[in-house]
N, C-alpha and C positions, 0 to 999 in steps of 0.2 A: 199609367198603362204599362210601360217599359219593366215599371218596380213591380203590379202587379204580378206580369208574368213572370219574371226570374223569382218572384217567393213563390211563386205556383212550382216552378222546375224545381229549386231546392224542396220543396214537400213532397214532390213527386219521386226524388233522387230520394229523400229521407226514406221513405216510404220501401221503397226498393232496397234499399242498405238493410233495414230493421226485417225485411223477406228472407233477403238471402241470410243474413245472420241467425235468425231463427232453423232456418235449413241446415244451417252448420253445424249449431248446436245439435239438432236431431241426430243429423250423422253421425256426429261424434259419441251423441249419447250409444245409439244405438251398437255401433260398434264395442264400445267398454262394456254394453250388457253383455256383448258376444265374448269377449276375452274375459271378463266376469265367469262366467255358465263352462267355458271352456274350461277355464283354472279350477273350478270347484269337479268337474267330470274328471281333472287330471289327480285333484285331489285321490277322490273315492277310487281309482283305478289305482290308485300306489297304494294305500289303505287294502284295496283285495288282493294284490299285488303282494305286499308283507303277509295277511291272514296265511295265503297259500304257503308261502315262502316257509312260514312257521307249520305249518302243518307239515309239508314234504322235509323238513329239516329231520324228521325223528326217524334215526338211522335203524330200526325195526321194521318202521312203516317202509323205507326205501327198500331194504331186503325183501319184502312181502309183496311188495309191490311187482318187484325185478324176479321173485319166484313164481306167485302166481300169475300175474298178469303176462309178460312178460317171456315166462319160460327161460327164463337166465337161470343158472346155477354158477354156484360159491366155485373160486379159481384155487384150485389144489393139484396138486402134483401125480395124483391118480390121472385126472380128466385135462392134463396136459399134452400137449403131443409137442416133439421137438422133431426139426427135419435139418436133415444137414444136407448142403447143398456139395458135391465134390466139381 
């Protein structure tokens, strides 16, 4: 009777052990998909990151840019002004 029930409580403790470790495993899985999905968005953002990078790098398109958009004009010694302070 005594044997009976302590293999009952070890099957029942088994039982419980093999729950919670399956829980774990989930958890854990489920996290590494999240830093997984994470890493590859981090990926594609430094990938458009460089595209851009490459694109604004062509110092024509940066003047064109700073002329037209912008209204910036080229620093020359006409369109300078100098102030002296006494």
């Amino acid at each position: 009777m005594v044997k009976d029930f302590f293999i009952a409580v070890l099957i029942v403790m088994s039982s419980i052990s093999l729950i919670d470790a399956r829980h774990i495993y989930r958890v854990i899985y489920d996290e590494a998909q999240k830093k997984i999905q994470h890493h590859r968005n981090v990926k594609k953002e430094i990938l458009d990151y460089k595209k851009l990078l490459s694109m604004l790098k062509d110092k024509a398109r940066i003047e064109a840019i700073a002329q037209d958009d912008l209204n910036m004009v080229p620093v020359s010694s006409q369109n300078t002004v100098m102030l002296k302070i006494e």
